[in-house]
Structure formats: C-alpha cells, structure tokens
VEXDREN-2710 file (C-alpha; in Angstrom, 1 decimal):
% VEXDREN-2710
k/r/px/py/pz
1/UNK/0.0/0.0/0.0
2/UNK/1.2/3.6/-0.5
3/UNK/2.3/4.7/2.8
4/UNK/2.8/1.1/4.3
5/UNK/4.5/1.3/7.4
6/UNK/4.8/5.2/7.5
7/UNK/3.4/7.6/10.4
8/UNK/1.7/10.5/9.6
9/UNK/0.7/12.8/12.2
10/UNK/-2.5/14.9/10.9
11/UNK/-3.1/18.4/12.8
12/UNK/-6.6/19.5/12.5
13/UNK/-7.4/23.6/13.3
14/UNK/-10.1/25.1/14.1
15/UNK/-11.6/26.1/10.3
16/UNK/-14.8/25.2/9.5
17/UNK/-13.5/22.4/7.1
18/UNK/-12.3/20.5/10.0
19/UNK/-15.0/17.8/9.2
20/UNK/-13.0/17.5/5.7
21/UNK/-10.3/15.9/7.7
22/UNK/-12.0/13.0/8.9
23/UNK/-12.4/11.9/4.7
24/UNK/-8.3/12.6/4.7
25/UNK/-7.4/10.6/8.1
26/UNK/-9.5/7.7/6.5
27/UNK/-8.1/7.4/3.6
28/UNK/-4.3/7.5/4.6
29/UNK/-5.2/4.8/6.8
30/UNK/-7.1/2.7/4.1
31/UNK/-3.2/3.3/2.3
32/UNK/-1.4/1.7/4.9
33/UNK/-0.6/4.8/7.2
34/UNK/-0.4/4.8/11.0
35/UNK/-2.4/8.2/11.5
36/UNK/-1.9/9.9/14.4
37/UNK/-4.5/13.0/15.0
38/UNK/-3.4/16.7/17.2
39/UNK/-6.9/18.8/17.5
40/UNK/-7.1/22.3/18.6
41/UNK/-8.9/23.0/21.3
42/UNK/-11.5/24.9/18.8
43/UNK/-11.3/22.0/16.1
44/UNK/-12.7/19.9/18.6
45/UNK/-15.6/22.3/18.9
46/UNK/-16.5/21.5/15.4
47/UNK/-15.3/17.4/15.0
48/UNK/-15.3/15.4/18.7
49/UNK/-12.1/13.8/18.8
50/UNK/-13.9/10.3/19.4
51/UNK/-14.4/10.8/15.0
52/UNK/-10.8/11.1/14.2
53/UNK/-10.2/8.6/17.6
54/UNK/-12.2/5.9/15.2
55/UNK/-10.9/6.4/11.6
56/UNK/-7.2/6.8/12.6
57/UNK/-7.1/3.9/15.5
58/UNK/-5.1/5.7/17.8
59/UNK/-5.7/8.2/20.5
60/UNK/-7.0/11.8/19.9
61/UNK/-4.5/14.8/21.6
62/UNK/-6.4/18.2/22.1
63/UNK/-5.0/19.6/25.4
64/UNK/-1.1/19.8/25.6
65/UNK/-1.6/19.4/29.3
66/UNK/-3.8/16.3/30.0
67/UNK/-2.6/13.0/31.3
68/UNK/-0.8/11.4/29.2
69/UNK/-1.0/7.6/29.2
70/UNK/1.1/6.5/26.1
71/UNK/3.9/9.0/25.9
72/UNK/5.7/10.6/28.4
73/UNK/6.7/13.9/26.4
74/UNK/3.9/13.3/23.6
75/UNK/4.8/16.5/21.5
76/UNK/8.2/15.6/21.2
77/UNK/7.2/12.1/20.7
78/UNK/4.8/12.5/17.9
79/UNK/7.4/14.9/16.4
80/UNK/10.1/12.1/16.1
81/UNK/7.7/9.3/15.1
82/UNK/6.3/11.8/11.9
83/UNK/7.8/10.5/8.4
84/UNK/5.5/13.2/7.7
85/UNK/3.1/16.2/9.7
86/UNK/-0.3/16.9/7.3
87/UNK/-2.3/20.3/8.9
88/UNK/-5.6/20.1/7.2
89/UNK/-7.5/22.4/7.5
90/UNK/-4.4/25.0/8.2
91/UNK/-6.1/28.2/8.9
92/UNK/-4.4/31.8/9.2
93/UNK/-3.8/31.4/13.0
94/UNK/-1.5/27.6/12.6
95/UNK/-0.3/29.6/9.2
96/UNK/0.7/33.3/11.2
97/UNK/2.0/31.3/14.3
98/UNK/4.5/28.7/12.7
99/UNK/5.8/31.2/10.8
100/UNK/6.6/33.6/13.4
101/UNK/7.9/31.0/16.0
102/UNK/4.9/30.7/18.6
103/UNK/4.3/27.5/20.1
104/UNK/1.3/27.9/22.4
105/UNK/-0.5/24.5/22.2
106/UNK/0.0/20.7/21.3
107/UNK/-0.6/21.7/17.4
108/UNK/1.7/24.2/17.3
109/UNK/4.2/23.1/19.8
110/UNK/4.6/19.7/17.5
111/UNK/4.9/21.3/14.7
112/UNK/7.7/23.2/16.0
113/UNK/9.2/20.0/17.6
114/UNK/9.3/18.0/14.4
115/UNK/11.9/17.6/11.9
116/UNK/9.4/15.8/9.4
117/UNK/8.2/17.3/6.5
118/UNK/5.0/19.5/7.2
119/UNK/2.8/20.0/4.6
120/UNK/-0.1/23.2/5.1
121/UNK/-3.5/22.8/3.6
122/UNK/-5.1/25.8/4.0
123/UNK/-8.6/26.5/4.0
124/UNK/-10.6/29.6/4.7
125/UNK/-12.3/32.6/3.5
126/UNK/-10.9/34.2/0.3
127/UNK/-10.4/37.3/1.6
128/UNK/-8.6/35.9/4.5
129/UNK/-6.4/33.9/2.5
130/UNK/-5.5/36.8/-0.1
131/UNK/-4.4/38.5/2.8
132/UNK/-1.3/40.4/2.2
133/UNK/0.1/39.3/6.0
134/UNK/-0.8/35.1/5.3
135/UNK/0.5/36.0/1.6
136/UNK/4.0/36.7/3.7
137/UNK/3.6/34.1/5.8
138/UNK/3.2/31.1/4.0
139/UNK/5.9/32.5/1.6
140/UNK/7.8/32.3/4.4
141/UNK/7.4/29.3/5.7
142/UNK/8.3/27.4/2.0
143/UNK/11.5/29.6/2.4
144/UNK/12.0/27.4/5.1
145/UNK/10.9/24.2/3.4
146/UNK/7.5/24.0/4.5
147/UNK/4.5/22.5/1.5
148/UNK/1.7/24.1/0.7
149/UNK/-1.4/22.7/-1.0
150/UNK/-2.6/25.3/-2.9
151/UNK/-6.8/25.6/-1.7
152/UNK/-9.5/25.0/-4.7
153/UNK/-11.7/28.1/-5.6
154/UNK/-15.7/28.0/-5.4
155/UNK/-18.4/28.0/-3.1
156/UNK/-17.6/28.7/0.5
157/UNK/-19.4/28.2/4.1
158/UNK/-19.6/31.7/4.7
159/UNK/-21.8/31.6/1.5
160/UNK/-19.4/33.7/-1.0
161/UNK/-17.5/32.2/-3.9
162/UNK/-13.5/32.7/-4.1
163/UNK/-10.3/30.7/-3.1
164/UNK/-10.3/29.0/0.0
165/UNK/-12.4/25.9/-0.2
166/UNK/-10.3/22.7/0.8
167/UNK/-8.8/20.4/-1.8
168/UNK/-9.9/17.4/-3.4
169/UNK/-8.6/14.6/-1.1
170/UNK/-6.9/12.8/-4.3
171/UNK/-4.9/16.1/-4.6
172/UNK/-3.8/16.1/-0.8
173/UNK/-3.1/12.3/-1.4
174/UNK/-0.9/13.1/-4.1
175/UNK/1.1/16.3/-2.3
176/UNK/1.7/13.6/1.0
177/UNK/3.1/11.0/-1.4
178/UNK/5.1/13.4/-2.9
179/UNK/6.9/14.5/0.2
180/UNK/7.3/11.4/1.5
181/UNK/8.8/9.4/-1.5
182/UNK/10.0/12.6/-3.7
183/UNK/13.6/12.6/-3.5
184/UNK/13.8/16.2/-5.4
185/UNK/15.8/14.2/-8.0
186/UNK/14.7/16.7/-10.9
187/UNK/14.6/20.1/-8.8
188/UNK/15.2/23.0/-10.6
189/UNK/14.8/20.8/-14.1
190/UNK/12.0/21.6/-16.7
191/UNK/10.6/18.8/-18.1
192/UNK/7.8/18.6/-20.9
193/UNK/5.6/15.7/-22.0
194/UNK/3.3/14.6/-24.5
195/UNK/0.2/11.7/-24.0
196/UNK/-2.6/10.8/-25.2
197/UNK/-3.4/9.9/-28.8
198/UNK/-3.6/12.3/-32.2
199/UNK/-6.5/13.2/-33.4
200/UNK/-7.0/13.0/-37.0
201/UNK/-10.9/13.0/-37.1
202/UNK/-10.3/9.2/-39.3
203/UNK/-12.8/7.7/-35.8
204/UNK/-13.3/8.5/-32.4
205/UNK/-11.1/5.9/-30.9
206/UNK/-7.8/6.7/-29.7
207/UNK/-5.2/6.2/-26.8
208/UNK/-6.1/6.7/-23.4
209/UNK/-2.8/8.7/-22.3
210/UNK/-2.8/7.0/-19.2
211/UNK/1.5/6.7/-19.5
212/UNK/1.8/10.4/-20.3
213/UNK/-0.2/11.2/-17.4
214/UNK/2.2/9.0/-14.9
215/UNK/5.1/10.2/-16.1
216/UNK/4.3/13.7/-15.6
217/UNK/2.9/13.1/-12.1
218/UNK/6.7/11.0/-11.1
219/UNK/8.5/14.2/-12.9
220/UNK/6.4/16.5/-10.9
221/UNK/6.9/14.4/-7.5
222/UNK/10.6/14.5/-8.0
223/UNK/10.7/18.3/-8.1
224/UNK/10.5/19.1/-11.5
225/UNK/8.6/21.8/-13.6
226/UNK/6.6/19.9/-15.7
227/UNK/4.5/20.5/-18.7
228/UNK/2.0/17.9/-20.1
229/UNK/0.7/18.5/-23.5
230/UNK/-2.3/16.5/-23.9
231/UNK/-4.4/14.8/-27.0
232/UNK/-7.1/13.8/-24.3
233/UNK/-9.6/15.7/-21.8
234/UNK/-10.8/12.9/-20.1
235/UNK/-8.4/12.4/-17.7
236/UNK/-7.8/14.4/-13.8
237/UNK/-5.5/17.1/-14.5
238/UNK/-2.5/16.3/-12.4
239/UNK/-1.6/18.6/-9.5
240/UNK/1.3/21.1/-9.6
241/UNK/1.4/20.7/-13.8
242/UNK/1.1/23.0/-16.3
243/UNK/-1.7/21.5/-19.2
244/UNK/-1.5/22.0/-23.1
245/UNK/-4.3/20.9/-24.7
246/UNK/-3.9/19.7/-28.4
247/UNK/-5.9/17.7/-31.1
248/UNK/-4.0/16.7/-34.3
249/UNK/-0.5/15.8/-34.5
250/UNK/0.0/19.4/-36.3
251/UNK/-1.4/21.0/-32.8
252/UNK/1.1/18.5/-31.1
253/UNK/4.0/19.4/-32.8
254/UNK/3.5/22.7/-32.7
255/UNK/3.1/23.2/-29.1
256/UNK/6.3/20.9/-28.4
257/UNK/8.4/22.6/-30.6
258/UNK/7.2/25.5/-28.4
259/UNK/8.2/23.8/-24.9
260/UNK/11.7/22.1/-26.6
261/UNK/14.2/24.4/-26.4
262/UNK/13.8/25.7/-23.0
263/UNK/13.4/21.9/-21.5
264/UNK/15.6/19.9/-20.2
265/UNK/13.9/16.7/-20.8
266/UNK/10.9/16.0/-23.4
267/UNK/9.6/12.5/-23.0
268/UNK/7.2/11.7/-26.0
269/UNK/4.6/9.6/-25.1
270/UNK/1.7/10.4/-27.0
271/UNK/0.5/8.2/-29.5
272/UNK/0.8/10.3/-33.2
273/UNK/-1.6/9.7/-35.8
274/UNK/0.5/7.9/-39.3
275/UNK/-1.9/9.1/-41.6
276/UNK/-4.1/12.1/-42.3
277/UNK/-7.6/11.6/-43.6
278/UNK/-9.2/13.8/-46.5
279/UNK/-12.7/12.8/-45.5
280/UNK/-13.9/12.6/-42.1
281/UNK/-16.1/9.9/-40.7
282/UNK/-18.8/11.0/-37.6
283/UNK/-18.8/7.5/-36.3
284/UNK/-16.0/4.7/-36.0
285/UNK/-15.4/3.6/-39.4
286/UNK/-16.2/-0.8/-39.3
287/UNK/-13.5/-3.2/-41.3
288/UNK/-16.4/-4.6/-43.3
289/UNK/-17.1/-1.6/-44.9
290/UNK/-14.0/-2.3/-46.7
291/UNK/-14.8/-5.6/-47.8
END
C-alpha cells in the first residue's frame, strides 16, 4: 500500500472544514498509514475527537496538558515518530504562528518539535487567505521548506464564492506521497511531456494517455517543472502541472516545438496519428465496410 508502514501525524485547526479531515485521516489509513491525530482545542468544537479517535485507530491529543497515558513527552514524541506532519484544514492562526515561532498549544508546539516534513493545507475565507500578512507568511514558511497545497476556488461556508475551499482529497493524497517518496531528483529541471493519442478526425477511438499522465505526475513528484501536453480531456488534470491541450498531430507538434528548447527533458509519449484523412467519418469507421 502507498504509505505502508509510515506515520503521519495529521493536525486538524479550528476552520470550519475540519469535518474534511476526517475523509483525509481515512483514507491515509485505508493506504497503509499509522495516523496519528493533534486537534485544537476549537477543532474539537466543530469534530469530537472520538471521530478522528475511530478512523485513525489511535488516540485523539487536544489539550497539551492532560494525562498522558502513552507518551511521556507526547509532543516531542509524535514529532520524532512523523515521516511526515499533514495540517488540514491549516487556517491563518496555525499559518501566522508557525511562521513567526509561537508555540502555544500541542498543534503548534509539534509542529515546532518535528523535523518531518509539514505540509499546510489551507482553507478559509478568500479574503482571509488573499491576505497580504498570510501571503508573507506562508511564503515564508516554504522559504524554510514548509509545503503548501494550494486551496480550490468555489463556493464557501460563509456563502461567498473565491479561493479558500479545501482540496480534493486525491490532490492532498498526491502532495503527501510526494513529500514522503519525492527525492527532489529533478529540482530546478523543466521537463515537458506529450500523451494521449492524435486526433486526426479518421474515428473516435484513440489512446487513453494514461502513460503520459504518470510520467508527468513521477517528474512532478521528483521536483520538476513539468508541462503535459495533452491529445485527451478525459483524464484528472495532475496537480502542480502545467496542461496543453492539443488535437491533431500538427497542434502536437507545434506546441512541443514551443516547450523544446527551453526543456531539459521531453519524453514523447503520446500516440501520433500515421496518416491524415481527407474525409472525415462521424462515427467509428467498421473493417467490413471495406470488404
């Protein structure tokens, strides 16, 4: 499984996605994790620990100064069992006091304590997070080495549309791989890619793309800059890539010839077209037509 024998420590905050979390503490486990959960005191407010006590299998911390039955120091022991620290949802309060070195509760105290990598998702209202002070903050912080998932845009809880809502679980999945098994191998490298199949408008029926699509996800995980030029819509767009969306092997051609010379890598995986029809067909074209 993916994170088979790793311990992720997940801090949940006190934003009003907090019920998001449990979805994310389930499925790390369902991957192999051993999930270990830090509430804030007003995270609990909104989630009882008992939820995040049931889908992560261990016990819930929420106050920093309760007895403490499995650890003796638990903030320093939960730092140094992390192989990586997930806050979701990281609101502008986790955000403001990591970055400026306050440690005034389990949460933050951990996160302070821990040498794994700590990945923010933050979630809140769009004005809060366009925030010029949060702006600084998190900047900050990734000077520092700290991840950031960036939040999805749409329809908030506090009824107004903008950037803040939390991210697809698949996308926070994919960010918490990444840290864990991406080794940075490509950091610093551009690296452009082609999937999918041409389409020449002979039928409908063409490659899926599915190989593209990985190897821009690995380059990605291993620090790269990555640009996927694509012959197919119907696939998730990868997280952290850059998409180009092309239809005939003229469009694909074109637009890596545009992405070449300032790559360091082009991996060609798409599946080009041999021929060029002068007639197209509406409808796949049967063998015993030709008969």
């Amino acid at each position: 499984m993916m994170f088979e024998n790793k311990h992720i420590v997940v801090g949940i905050s006190g934003g009003i996605a907090a019920f998001k979390a449990a979805g994310l503490v389930s499925q790390l486990r369902q991957k192999g994790a051993d999930v270990h959960c830090i509430m804030t005191a007003n995270a609990a407010k909104l989630v009882t620990p008992i939820t995040f006590g049931e889908l992560s299998g261990n016990d819930v911390t929420v106050d920093m100064f309760a007895n403490i039955s499995k650890w003796d120091v638990e903030h320093i022991a939960l730092a140094k069992l992390a192989d990586l620290f997930v806050v979701a949802p990281a609101t502008a309060d986790i955000i403001g006091k990591v970055a400026n070195g306050i440690a005034d509760d389990m949460l933050s105290t951990t996160i302070m304590a821990t040498k794994a990598k700590v990945l923010f998702v933050p979630s809140m209202n769009t004005n809060m997070y366009e925030n010029p002070i949060l702006q600084a903050n998190m900047e900050k912080l990734r000077s520092f080495g700290y991840e950031f998932v960036e939040p999805e845009s749409g329809h908030l809880a506090c009824n107004t549309s903008g950037k803040g809502r939390f991210p697809a679980l698949t996308t926070i999945m994919d960010c918490a791989e990444k840290c864990i098994y991406g080794r940075e191998l490509l950091k610093g490298k551009k690296v452009v890619v082609s999937a999918g199949g041409t389409q020449e408008k002979i039928d409908p029926v063409r490659s899926s793309g599915r190989q593209g699509y990985a190897i821009a996800k690995a380059a990605w995980m291993e620090g790269a800059d990555v640009t996927l030029v694509s012959c197919t819509t119907a696939l998730p767009t990868p997280y952290g890539v850059k998409m180009v969306y092309v239809q005939d092997a003229r469009e694909l051609e074109k637009a890596m010839n545009a992405e070449y010379d300032s790559c360091d890598a082009a991996i060609m995986a798409a599946a080009v077209s041999d021929y060029r029809p002068t007639v197209q067909a509406d409808q796949k074209i049967k063998k015993e037509d030709f008969d």
